[in-house]
N, C-alpha and C positions, 0 to 999 in steps of 0.2 A: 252652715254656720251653727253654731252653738243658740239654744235659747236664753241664754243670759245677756242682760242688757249689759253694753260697756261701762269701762270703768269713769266715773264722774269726770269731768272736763274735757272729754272725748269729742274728737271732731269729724265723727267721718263724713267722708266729702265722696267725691267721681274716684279716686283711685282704684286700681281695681281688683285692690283686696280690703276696698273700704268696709268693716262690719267687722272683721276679723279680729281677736283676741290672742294675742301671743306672749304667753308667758314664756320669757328671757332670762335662764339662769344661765347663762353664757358670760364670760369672761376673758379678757385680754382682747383677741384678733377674729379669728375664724368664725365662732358663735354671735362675736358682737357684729361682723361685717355682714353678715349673714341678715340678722335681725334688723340692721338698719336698710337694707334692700326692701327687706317686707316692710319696714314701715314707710320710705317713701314710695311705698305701695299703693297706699291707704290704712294697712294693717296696724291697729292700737297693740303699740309695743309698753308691758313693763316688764321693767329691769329690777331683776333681784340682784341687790349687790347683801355681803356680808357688809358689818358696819365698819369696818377698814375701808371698804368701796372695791371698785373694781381697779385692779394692782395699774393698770397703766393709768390711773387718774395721779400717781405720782412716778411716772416715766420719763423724765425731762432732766435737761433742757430738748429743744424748746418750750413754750410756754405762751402761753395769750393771755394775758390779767391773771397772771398766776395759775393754769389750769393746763395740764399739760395737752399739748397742740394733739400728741397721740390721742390722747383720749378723745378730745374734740372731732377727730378724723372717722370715728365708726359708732357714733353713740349719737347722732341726732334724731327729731321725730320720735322719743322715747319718753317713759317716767319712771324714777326712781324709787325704789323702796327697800330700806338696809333692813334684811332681815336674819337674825341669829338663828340659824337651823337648830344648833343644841339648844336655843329656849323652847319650851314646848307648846307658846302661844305663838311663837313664830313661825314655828314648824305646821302648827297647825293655819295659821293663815297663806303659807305657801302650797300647803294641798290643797286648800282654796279656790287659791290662785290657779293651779292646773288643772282640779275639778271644774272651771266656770271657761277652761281655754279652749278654743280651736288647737292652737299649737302648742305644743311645750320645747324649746330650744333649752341643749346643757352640754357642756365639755368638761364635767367632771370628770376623774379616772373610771375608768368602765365600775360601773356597780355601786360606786362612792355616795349616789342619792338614796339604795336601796334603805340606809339606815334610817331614815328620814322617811321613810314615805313615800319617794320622791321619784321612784322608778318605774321603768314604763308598766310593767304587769300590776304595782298599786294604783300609778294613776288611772291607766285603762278602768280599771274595777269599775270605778265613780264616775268616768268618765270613756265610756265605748268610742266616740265620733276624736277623740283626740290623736291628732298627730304629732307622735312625740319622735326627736331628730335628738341623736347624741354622737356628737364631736368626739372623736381621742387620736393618739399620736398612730398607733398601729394595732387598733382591732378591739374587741372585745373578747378574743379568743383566752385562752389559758394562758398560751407563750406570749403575747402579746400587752394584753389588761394589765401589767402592772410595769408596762415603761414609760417613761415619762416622756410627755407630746412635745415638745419644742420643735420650732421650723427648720434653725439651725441643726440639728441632729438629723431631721430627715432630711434634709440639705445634703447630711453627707450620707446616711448611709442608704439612702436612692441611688445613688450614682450622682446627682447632679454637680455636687462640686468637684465632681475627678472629670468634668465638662467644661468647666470655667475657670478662667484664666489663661497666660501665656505659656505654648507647648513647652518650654523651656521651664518652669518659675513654678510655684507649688500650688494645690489650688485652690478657689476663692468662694465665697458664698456669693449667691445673688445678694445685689442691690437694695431688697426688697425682701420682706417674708412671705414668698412666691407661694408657698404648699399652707399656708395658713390663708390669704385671699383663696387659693383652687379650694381646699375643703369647706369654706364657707361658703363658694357660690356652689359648688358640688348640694353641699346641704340646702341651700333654698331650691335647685334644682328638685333634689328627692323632696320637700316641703310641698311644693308644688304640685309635682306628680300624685303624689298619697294627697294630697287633698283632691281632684281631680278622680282620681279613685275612689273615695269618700264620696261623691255624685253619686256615683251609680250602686258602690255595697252599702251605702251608712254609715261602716266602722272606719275607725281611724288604723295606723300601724305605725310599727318601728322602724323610722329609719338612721341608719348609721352610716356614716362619712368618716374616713382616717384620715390622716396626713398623709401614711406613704402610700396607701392604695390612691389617692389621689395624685403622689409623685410620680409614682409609675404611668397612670394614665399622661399624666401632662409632662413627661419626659417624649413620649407619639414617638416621631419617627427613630430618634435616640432607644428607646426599650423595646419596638419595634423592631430594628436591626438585630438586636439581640435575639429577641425570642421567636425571630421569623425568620432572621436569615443567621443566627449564629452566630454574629459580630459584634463585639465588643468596643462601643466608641470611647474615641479619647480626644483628649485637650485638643482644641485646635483656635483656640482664642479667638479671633474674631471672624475666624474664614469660615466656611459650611464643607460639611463633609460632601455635599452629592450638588452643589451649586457654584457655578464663577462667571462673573464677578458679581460678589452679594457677601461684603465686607467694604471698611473704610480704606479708602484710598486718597493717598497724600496730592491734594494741590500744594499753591505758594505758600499759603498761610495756613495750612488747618488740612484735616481730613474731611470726605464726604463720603459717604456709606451710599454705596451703587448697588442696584440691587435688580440686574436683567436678568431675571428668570427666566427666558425661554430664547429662541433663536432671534425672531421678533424683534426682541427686545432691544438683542445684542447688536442685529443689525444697527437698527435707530441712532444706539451709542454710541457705534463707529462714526458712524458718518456726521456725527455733532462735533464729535472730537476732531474728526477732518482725517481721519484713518478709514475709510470704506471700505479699503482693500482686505480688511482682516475677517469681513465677516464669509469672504468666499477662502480664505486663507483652511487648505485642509485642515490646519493641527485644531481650529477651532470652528468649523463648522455645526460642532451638533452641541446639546449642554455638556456629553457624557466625553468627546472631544475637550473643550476648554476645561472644564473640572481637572482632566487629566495633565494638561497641560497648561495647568495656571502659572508654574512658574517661569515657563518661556509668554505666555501673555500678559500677566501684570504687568512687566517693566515696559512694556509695547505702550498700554493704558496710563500707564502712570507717567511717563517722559511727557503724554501730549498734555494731563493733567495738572502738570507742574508748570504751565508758559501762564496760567488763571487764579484768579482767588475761587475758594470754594463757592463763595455767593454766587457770581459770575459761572460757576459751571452748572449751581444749582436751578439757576433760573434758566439758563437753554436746555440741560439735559432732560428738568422738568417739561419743559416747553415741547420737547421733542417725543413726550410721552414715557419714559424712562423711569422707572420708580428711584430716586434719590431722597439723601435730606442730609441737614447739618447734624453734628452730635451739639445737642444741645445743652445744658442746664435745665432747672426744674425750671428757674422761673420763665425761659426763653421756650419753654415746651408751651408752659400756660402761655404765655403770649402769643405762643406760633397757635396753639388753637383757637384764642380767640380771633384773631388777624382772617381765620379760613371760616368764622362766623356759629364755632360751637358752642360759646359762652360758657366757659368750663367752672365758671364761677358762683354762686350762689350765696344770696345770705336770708340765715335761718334766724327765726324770732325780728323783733324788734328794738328800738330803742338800745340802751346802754349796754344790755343783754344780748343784742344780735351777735351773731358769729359765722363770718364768710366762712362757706362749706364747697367743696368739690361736688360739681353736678354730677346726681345719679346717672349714669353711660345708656340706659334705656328711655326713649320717645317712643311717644304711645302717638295717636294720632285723635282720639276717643277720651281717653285716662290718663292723662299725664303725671309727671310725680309728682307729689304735695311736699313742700319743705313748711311745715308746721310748727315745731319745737325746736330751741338751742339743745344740744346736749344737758341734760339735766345734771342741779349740783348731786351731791349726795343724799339718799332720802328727803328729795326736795318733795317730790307728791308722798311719802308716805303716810301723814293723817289723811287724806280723802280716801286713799286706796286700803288703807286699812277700817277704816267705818262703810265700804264700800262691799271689802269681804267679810264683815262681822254681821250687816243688813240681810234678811230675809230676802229672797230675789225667787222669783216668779220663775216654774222650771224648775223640775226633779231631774238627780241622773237618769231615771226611766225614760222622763221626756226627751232629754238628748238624745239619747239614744235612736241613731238612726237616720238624725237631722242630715243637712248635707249644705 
């Protein structure tokens, strides 16, 4: 850790990257998602926004007391402070800001802080122990650095949306901006490591996370095929290229998504369905057996699946050990997790200002996460945290130097 005392109203607690200082010039999804990880950490997050704010704080509809729900979603446990990089008092209290950090987080265009200061070989200068992480769409290279990051873009040109949707019908983006969550948890991954690293050398280093270098990894066995066995995947909407049955399948009223992964499996969900005989049946004997001939066995599974409501096949085929589940709704997901006792709920701050947050996905057993602050408004902390970096503070770059 850095020898600079944290920024005034700071709470560090047991988390266990309680002490930590992370200055967050991150923006929109992947950099802010990232940041609020390390802060329900324990990790003291601020947030440099320009004084427009960060662009999803007017992303909406939805909305919560006027404040767009997106924004709410990746920005709590944080503080605010709008700073004009082209004023030159602003500029100068943001090298400050990353002179006095453990961390520095930024998804500018590659090189876009250098103007400012702002960039890893200035920061480093002042600051040797900092770990600085920089977000972009695809690379910091020559051909790369000056395309523009959006998810949707790497969406398609990954491969992933010539993977989604019906083999028939054109195709679709994820539900979700899937490569903007991977690059952000990619980046506290690498945060992590170079800090971790930082133990043992003192120095801090650069690390750099893309979008499509992260599509490619999290595409696995789909870019896998490719670049291991030469195959090229295509649509296949909801079925699996190399698994059956592990797709929705129609009961009375609704689909259920089955999902017997191995012989095992398939046995068990013969014999619920009151069909036993199929699992010694040659054409389906092995996974690589039914894959092949999934279209002479779905109608076999689906006839018996059609005499039941989905619920009713849910709770025996469940019972019978069978990986299943309903397609749900958002809100009937949040329900079915609380129902199985994960309390997927949270609420951050207090009083008229609280605001129910999705629980951070990691249990410590030691450290748990700390939900501390609402989503802050726009340069809501800014007077503290600028008389904070303007104050004389105990610790030369020299001294950091080294710290860990």
């Amino acid at each position: 850790m850095t020898a600079h005392a944290l920024p005034p109203g700071a709470t560090p607690g047991g988390g266990p990257l309680s002490g930590l200082l992370v200055a967050d010039f991150s923006r929109v999804l992947a950099g802010p998602y990232a940041t609020m990880l390390l802060a329900d950490l324990g990790a003291e997050v601020v947030k440099v926004e320009s004084p427009a704010g960060d662009d999803t704080r007017s992303w909406a509809p939805p909305v919560r007391d006027g404040v767009s729900t997106y924004y709410l979603g990746v920005n709590r446990n944080k503080r605010s402070i709008a700073l004009d990089l082209k004023d030159p008092d602003d500029a100068a209290a943001a090298r400050e800001l990353a002179r006095r950090a453990d961390v520095v987080i930024e998804n500018f265009k590659p090189g876009g802080l250098a103007r400012f200061g702002l960039d890893y070989e200035t920061v480093a200068e002042g600051n040797p122990g900092v770990v600085y992480a920089s977000i972009s769409g695809f690379g910091s290279g020559p051909q790369g650095r000056s395309l523009p990051g959006y998810d949707l873009i790497v969406q398609a040109i990954s491969g992933l949306m010539s993977l989604t949707g019906d083999p028939e019908g054109e195709p679709f983006r994820a539900g979700i901006s899937v490569f903007d969550v991977m690059a952000g948890l990619h980046a506290t991954i690498g945060v992590l490591s170079a800090l971790n690293a930082r133990h043992a050398s003192g120095r801090g280093q650069h690390v750099e996370v893309n979008l499509l270098a992260s599509a490619l990894s999290g595409l696995v066995n789909h870019s896998s095929a490719y670049v291991a066995g030469g195959v090229v995947p295509f649509r296949m909407g909801n079925s699996h290229p190399s698994l059956f049955p592990y797709e929705p399948l129609p009961c009375s009223d609704g689909d259920l998504i089955i999902t017997a992964g191995n012989s095992g499996q398939f046995r068990k969900l013969v014999g619920v369905l009151g069909v036993p005989e199929l699992a010694d049946d040659p054409r389906f004997l092995r996974n690589e057996d039914r894959t092949a001939n999934r279209d002479q066995l779905r109608p076999l599974l689906v006839e018996r699946l059609r005499t039941r409501t989905k619920q009713e096949w849910f709770r025996d085929i469940i019972a019978a050990g069978v990986p299943c589940g309903p397609i749900n709704t958002v809100d009937q997901g949040v329900a079915f997790a609380e129902e199985v006792g994960l309390d997927p709920v949270v609420t951050v701050g207090e009083g008229a200002a609280a605001v129910p947050s999705v629980r951070n996905p990691i249990t410590f057993s030691d450290t748990p996460a700390d939900y501390r602050l609402p989503p802050p408004g726009l340069d809501e902390h800014g007077a503290e945290i600028r008389a904070w970096l303007s104050a004389p503070v105990a610790g030369s770059p020299d001294e950091v130097e080294g710290t860990a």
